[in-house]
py3Dmol code that shows the C-alpha trace and the ligand (Angstrom):
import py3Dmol

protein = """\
ATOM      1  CA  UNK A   1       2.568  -2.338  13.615  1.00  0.00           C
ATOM      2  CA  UNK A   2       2.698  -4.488  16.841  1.00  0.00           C
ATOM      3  CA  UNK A   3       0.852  -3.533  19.550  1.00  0.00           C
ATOM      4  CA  UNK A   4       2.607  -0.909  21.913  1.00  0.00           C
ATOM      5  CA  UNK A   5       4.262  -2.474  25.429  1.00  0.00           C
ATOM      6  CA  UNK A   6       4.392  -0.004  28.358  1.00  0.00           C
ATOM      7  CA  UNK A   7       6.350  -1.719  30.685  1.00  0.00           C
ATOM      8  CA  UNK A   8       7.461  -0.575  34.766  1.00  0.00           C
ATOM      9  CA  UNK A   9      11.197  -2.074  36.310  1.00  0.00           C
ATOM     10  CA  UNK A  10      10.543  -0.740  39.462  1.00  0.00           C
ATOM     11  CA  UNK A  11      14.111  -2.048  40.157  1.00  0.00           C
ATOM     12  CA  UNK A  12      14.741  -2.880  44.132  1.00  0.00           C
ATOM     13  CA  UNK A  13      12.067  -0.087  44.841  1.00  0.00           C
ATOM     14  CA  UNK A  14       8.455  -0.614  46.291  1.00  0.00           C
ATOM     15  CA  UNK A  15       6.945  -2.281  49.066  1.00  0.00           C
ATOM     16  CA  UNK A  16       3.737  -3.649  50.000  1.00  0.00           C
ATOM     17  CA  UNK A  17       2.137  -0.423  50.542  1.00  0.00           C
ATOM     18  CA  UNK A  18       3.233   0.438  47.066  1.00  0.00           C
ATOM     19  CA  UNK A  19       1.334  -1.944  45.331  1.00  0.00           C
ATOM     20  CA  UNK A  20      -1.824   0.398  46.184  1.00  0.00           C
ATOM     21  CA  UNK A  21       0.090   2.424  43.073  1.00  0.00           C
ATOM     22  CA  UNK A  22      -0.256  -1.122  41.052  1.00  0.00           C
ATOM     23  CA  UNK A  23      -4.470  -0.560  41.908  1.00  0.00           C
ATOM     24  CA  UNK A  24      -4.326   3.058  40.203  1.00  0.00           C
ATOM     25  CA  UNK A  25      -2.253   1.611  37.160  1.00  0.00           C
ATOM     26  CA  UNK A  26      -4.757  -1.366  36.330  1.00  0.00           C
ATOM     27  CA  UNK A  27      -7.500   0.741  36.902  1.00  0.00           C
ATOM     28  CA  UNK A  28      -5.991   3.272  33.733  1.00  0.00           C
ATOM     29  CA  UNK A  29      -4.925   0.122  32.003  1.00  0.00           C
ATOM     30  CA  UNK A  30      -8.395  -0.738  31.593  1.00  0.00           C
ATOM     31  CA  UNK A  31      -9.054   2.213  29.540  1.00  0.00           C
ATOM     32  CA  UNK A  32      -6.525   2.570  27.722  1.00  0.00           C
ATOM     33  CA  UNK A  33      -7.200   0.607  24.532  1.00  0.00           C
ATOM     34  CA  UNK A  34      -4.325  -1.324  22.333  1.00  0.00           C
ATOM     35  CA  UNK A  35      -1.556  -0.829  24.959  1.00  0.00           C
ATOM     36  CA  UNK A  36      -0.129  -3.466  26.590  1.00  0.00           C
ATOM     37  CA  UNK A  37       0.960  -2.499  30.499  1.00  0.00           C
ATOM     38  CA  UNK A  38       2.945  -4.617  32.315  1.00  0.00           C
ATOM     39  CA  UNK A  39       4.635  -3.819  35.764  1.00  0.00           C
ATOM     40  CA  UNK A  40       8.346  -5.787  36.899  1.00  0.00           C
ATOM     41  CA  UNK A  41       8.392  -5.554  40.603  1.00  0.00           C
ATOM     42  CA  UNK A  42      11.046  -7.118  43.350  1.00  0.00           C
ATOM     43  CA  UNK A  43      10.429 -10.752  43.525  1.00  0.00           C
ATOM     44  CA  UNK A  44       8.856 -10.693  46.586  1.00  0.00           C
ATOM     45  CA  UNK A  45       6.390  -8.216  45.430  1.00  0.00           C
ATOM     46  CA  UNK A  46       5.587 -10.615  42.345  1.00  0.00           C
ATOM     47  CA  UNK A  47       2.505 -12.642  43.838  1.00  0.00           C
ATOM     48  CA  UNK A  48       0.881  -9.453  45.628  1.00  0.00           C
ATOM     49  CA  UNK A  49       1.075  -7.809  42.417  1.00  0.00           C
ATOM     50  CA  UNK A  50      -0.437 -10.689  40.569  1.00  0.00           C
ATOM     51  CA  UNK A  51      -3.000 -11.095  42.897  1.00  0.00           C
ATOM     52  CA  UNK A  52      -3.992  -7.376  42.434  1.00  0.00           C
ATOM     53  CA  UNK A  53      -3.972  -7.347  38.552  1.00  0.00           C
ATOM     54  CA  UNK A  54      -5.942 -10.109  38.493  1.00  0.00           C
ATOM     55  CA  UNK A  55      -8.993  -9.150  36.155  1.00  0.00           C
ATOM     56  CA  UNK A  56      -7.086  -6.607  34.797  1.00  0.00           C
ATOM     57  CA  UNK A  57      -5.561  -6.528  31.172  1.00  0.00           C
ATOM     58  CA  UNK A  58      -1.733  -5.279  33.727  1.00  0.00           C
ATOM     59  CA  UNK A  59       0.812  -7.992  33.388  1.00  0.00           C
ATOM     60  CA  UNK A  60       3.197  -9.153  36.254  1.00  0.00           C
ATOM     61  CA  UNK A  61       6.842 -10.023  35.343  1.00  0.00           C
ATOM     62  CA  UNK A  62      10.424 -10.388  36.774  1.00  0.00           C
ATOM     63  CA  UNK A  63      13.561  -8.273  36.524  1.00  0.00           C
ATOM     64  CA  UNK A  64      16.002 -10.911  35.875  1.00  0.00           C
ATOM     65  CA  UNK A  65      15.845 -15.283  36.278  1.00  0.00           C
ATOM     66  CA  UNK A  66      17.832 -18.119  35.725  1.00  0.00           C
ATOM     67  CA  UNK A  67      18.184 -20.532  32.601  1.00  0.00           C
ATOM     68  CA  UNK A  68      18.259 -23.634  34.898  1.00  0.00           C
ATOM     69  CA  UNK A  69      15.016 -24.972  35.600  1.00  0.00           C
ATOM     70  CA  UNK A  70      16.369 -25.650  39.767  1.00  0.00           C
ATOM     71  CA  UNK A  71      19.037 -26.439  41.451  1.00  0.00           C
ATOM     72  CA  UNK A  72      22.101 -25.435  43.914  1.00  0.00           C
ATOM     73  CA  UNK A  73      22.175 -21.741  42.462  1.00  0.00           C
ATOM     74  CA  UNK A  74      21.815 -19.717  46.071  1.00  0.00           C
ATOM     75  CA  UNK A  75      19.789 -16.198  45.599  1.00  0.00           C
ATOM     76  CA  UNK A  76      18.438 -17.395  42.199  1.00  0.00           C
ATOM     77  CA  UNK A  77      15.207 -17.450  40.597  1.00  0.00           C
ATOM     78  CA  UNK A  78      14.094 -19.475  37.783  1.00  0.00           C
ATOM     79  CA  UNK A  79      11.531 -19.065  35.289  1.00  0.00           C
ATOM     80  CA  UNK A  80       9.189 -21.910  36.514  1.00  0.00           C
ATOM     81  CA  UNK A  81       9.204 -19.935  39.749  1.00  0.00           C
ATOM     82  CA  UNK A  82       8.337 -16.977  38.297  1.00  0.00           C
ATOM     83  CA  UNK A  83       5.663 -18.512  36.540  1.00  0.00           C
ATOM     84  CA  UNK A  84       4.210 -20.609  39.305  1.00  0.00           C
ATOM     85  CA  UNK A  85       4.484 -16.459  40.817  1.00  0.00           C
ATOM     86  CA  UNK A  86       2.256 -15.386  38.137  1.00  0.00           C
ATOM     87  CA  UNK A  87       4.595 -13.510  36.272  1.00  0.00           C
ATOM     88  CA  UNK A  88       3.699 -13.318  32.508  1.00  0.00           C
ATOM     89  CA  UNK A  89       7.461 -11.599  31.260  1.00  0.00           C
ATOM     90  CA  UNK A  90      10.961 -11.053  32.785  1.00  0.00           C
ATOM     91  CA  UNK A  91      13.375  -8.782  31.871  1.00  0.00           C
ATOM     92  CA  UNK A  92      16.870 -10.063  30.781  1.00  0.00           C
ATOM     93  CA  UNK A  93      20.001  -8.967  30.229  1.00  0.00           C
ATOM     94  CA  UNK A  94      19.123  -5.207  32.564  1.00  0.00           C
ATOM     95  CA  UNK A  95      22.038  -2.757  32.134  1.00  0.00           C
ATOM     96  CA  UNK A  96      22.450  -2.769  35.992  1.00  0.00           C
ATOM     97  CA  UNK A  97      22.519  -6.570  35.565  1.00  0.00           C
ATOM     98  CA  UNK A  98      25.537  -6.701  32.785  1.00  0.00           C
ATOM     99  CA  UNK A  99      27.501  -3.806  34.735  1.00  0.00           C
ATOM    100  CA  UNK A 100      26.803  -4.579  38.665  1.00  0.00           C
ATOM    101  CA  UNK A 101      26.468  -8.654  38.617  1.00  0.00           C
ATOM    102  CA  UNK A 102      28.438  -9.122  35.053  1.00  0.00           C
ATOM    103  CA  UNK A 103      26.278 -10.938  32.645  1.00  0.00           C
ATOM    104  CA  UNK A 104      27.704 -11.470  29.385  1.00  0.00           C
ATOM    105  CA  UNK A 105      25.848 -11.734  26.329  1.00  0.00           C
ATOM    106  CA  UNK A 106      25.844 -15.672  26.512  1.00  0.00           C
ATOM    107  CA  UNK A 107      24.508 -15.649  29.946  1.00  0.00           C
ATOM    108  CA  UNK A 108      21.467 -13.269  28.747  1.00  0.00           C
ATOM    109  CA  UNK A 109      20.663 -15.385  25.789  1.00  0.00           C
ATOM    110  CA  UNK A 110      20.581 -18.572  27.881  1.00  0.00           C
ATOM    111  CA  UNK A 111      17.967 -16.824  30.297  1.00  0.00           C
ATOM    112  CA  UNK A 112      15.883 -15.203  27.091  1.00  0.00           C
ATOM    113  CA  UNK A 113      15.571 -18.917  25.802  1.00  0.00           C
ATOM    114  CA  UNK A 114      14.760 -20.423  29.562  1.00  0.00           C
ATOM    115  CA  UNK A 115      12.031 -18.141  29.865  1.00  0.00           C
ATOM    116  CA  UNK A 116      10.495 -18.186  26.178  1.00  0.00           C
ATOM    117  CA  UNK A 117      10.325 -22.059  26.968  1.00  0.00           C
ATOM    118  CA  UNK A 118       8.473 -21.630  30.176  1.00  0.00           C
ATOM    119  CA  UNK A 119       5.982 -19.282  28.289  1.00  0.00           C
ATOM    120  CA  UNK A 120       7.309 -15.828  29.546  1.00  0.00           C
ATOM    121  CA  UNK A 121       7.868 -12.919  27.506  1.00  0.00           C
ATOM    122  CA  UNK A 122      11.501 -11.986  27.352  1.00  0.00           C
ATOM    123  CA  UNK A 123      12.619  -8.654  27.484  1.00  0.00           C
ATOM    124  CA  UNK A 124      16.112  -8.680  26.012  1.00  0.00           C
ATOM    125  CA  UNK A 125      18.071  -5.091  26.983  1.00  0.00           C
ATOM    126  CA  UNK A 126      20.688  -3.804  25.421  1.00  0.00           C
ATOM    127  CA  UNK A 127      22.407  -0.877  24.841  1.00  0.00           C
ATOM    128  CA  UNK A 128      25.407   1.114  24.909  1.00  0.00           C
ATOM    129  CA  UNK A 129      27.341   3.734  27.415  1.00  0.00           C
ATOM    130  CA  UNK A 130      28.225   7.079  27.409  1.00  0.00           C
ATOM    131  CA  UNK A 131      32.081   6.399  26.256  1.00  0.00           C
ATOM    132  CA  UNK A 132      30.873   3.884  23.277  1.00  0.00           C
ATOM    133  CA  UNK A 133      28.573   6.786  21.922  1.00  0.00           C
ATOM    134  CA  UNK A 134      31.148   9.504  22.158  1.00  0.00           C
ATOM    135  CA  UNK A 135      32.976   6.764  20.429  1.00  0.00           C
ATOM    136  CA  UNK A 136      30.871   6.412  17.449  1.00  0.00           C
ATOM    137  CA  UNK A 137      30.400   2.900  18.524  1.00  0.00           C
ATOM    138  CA  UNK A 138      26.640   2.640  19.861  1.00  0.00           C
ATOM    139  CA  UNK A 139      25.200   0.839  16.703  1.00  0.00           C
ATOM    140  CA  UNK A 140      27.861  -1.578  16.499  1.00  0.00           C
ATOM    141  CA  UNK A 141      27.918  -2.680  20.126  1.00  0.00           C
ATOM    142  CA  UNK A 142      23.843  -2.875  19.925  1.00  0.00           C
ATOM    143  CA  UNK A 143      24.329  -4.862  17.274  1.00  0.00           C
ATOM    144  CA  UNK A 144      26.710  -7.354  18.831  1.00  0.00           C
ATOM    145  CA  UNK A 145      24.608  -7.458  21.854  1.00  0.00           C
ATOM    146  CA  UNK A 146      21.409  -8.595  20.007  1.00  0.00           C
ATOM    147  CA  UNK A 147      23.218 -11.147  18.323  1.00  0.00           C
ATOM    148  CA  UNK A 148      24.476 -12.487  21.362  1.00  0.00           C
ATOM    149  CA  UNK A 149      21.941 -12.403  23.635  1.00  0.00           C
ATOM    150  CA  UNK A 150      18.788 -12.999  21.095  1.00  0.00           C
ATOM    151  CA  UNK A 151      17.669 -16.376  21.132  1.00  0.00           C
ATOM    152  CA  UNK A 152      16.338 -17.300  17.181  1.00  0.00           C
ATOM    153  CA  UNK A 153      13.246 -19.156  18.322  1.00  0.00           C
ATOM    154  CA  UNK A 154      10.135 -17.781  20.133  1.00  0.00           C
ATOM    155  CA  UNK A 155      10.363 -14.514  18.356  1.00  0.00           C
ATOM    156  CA  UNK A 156       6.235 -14.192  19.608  1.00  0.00           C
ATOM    157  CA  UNK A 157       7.369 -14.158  23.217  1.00  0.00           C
ATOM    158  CA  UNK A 158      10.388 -12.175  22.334  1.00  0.00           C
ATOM    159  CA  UNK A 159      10.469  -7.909  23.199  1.00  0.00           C
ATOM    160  CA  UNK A 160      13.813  -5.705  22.425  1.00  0.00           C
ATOM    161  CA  UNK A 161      14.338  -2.711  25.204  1.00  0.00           C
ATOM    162  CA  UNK A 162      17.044  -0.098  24.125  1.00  0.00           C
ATOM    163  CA  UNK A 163      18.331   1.458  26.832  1.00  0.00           C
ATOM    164  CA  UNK A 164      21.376   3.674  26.868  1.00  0.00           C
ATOM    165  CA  UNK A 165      23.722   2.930  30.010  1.00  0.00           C
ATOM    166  CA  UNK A 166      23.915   7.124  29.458  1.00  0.00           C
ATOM    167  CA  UNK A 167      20.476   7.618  29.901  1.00  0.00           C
ATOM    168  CA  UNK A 168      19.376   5.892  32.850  1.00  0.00           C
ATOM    169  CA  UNK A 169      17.926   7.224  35.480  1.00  0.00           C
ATOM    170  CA  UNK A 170      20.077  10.654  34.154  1.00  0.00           C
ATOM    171  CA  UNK A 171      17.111  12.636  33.682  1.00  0.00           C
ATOM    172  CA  UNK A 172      19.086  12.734  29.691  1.00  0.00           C
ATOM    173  CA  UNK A 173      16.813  10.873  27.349  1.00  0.00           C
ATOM    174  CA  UNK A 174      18.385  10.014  23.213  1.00  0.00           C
ATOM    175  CA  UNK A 175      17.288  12.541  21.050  1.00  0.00           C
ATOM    176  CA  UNK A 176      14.384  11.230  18.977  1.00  0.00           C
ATOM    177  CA  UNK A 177      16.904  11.318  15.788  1.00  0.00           C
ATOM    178  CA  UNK A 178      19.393   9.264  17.712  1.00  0.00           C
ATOM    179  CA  UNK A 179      16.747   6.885  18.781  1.00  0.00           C
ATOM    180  CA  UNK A 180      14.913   6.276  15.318  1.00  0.00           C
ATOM    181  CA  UNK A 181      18.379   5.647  13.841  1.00  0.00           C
ATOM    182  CA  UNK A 182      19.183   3.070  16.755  1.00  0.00           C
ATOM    183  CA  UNK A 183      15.926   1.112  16.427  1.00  0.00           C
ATOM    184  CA  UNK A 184      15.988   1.222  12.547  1.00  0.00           C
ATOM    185  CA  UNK A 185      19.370  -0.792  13.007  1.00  0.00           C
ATOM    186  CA  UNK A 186      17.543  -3.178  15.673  1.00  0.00           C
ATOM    187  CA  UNK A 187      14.449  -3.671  13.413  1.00  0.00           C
ATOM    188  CA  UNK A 188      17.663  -4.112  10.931  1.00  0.00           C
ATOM    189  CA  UNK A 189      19.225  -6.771  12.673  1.00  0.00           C
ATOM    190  CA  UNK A 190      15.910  -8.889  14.059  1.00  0.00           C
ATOM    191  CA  UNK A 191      15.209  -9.391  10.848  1.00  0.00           C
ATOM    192  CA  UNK A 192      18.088 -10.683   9.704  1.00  0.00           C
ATOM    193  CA  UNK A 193      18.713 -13.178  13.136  1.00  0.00           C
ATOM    194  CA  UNK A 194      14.729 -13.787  12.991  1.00  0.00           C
ATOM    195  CA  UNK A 195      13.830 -13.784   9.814  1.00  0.00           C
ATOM    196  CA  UNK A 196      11.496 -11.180   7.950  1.00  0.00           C
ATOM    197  CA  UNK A 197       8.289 -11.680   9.086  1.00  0.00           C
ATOM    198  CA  UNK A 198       9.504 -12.825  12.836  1.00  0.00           C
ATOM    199  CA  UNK A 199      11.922  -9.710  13.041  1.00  0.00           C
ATOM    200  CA  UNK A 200       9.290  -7.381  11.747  1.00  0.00           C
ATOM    201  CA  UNK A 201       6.949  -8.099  14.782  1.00  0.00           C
ATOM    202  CA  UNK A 202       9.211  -8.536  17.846  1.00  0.00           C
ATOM    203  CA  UNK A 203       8.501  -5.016  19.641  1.00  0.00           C
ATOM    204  CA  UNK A 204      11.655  -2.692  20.606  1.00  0.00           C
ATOM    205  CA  UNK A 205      11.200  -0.957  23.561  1.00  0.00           C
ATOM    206  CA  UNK A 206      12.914   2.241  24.293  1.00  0.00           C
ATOM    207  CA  UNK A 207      14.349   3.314  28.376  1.00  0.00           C
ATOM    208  CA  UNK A 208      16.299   6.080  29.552  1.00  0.00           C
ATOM    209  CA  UNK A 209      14.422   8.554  31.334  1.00  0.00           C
ATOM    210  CA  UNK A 210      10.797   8.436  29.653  1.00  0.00           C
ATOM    211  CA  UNK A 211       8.545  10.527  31.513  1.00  0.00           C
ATOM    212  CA  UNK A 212       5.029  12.346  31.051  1.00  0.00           C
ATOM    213  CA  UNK A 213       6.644  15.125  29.285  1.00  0.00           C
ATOM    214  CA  UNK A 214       9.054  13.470  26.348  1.00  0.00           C
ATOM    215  CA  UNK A 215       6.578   9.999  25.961  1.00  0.00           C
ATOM    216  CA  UNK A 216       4.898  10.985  23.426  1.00  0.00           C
ATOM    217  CA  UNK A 217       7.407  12.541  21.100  1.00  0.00           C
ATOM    218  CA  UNK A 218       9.511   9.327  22.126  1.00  0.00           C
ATOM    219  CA  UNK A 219       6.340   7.001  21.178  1.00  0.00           C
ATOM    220  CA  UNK A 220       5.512   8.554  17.575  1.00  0.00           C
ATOM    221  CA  UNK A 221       9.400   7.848  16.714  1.00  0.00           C
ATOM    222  CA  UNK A 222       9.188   4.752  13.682  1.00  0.00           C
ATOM    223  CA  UNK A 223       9.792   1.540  15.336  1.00  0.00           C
ATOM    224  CA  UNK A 224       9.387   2.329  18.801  1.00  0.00           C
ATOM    225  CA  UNK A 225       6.856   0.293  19.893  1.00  0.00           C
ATOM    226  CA  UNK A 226       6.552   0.986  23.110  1.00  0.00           C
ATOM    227  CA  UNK A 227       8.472   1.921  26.644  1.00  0.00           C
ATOM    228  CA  UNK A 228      10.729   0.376  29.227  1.00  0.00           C
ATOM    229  CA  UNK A 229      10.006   3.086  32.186  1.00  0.00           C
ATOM    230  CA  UNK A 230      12.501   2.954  35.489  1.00  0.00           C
ATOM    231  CA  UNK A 231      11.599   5.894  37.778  1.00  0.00           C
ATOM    232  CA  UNK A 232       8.755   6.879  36.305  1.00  0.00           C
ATOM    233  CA  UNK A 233       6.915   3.709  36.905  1.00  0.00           C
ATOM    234  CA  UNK A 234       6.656   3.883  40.634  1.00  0.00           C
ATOM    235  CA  UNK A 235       3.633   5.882  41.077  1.00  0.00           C
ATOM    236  CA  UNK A 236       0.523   5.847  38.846  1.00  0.00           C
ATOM    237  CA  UNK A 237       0.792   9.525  38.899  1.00  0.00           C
ATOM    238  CA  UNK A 238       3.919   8.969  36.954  1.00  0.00           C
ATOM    239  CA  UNK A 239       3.397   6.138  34.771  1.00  0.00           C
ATOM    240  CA  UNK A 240      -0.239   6.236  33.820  1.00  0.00           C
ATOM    241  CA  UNK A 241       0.722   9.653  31.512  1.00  0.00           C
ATOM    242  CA  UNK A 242       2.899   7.502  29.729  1.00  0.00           C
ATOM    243  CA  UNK A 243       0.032   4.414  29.242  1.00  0.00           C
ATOM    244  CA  UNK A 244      -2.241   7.441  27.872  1.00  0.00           C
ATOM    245  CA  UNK A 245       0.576   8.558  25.505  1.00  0.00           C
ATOM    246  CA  UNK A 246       0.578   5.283  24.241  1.00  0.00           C
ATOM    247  CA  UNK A 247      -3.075   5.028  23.800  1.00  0.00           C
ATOM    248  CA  UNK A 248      -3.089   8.225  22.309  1.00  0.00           C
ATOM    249  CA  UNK A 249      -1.323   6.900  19.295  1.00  0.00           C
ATOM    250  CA  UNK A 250      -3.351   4.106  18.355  1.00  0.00           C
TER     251      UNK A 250
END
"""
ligand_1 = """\
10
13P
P 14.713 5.294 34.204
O 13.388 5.397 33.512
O 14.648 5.538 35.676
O 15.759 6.107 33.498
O 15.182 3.758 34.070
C 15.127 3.145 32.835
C 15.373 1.706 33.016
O 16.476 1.289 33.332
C 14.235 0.802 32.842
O 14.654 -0.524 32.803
"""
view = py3Dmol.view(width=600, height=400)
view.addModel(protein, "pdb")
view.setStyle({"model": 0}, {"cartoon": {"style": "trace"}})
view.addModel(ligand_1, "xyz")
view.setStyle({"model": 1}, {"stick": {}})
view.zoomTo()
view.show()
C-alpha cells in the first residue's frame, strides 16, 4: 500500500502570522510515523513556509502553475519558480481552478507533465458536481477527467485527489460506500493509462470536507491513500487530528 499523503490547500487563506500554525503542524509531523504531510499555501506564503519546514519531514507545494517554463504569461507561476520557492508538489487541475478560471482537461495535463519534469509532485484533481451525481454520471466524468488530464509518464511523482465539486467546503462529505466505489474506478483506470504496477502505486487522495471527526472512517476506506484537506488545514488544531488519523492506520 503506498504510503498515506495528508495534504493542506489553504486556498487564498493565511498570512504571515499564520504560518506560526505551519510550526505546530511540523512539530506533529515529526511524530507521526509513515504519513506524508505536506501544506499548499498562497504563493507568497511559499518561501516562509519552506523556510519553516525546513528540518522537518512537512512538504511545501503550490496550488496551481504553469506548463511554460517563462515567458509573457502576466499573474503566472511556473514550476521552476516554484521550485527555486522550495515547493516539493503543486496541485493541478483544483475544482475552483476548472470552474472559476476554466481549465480544461488539456490545460491540467500540460501543467501535471510541466511539473513532474521539474521534479514536483503533481496533484491531479478531479471530480464531479452535484448535478452529474444526481445524474448517475460521477464515474464516467472521473473517468474522462483522468484520462485527460493524467500525464502517462512520471507516475512516481504523480498523486490523484477526488474531490466532489458537491462536497467542498459543504460541510457534506461522500459516503464511505460512494467513495470506495469512486476510487476503485480510479485505481481502475490508473492502471489501465499507467500500467499495472505504475497505476497500482500512484496515491488517490480524497477532499470534500475531511475533518477530525469523519478522517478516520474516510482513511480505512480501500484505496484511499490519503487526504486533500481545504478548511480544515488552516490551523494545526484542525489538521494535525487528521495527520494522527493517518498515523493511526499504519
Ligand atoms: P474543504 O476541506 O474545505 O471541503 O476543501 C477541500 C478542498 O477543496 C481541498 O482541495
Amino acid at each position: 500500500m503506498p504510503k498515506p499523503l495528508i495534504a493542506g490547500n489553504w486556498k487564498m487563506n493565511g498570512s504571515r502570522a499564520a504560518l506560526a500554525e505551519v510550526d505546530a503542524i511540523a512539530a506533529a509531523a515529526e511524530r507521526a510515523n509513515g504519513v506524508d504531510v505536506a501544506i499548499c499555501p498562497p504563493f507568497t506564503l511559499i518561501e516562509p513556509a519552506v523556510r519553516k519546514v525546513e528540518g522537518t519531514p512537512v512538504a511545501i507545494g503550490g496550488q496551481d502553475c504553469h506548463w511554460a517554463e517563462k515567458g509573457a504569461y502576466t499573474g503566472w507561476t511556473s514550476c521552476a519558480m516554484l521550485v527555486e520557492a522550495g515547493a516539493r508538489l503543486v496541485i493541478v487541475g483544483h475544482s475552483e481552478r476548472r470552474q472559476y478560471a476554466h481549465e480544461t482537461d488539456e490545460e491540467v495535463r500540460r501543467k501535471a507533465e510541466a511539473a513532474i519534469a521539474a521534479g514536483l509532485t503533481a496533484i491531479v484533481c478531479v471530480g464531479e458536481t452535484e448535478a452529474e451525481r444526481d445524474a448517475g454520471e460521477a464515474e464516467a466524468v472521473v473517468a474522462r477527467q483522468l484520462r485527460g488530464s493524467l500525464p502517462t509518464d512520471g507516475a512516481e511523482r504523480l498523486v490523484v485527489a477526488y474531490e466532489p465539486v458537491w462536497a467542498i467546503g459543504t460541510g457534506r462529505t461522500a459516503s464511505c460506500d460512494d467513495v470506495a466505489a469512486i476510487h476503485a474506478a480510479i485505481r481502475r483506470d490508473l492502471r489501465a493509462i499507467l500500467g499495472d504496477a505504475a497505476g497500482a502505486q500512484v496515491r488517490i487522495l480524497y477532499g470534500g470536507s475531511v475533518n477530525a471527526g469523519n478522517a478516520a472512517e474516510l482513511l480505512a476506506v480501500a484505496d484511499v491513500d490519503g487526504a486533500l484537506v481545504g478548511g480544515a488545514s488552516l490551523t494545526a488544531a484542525a489538521f494535525v487530528p487528521i495527520v494522527e488519523a493517518a498515523a493511526a492506520q499504519g
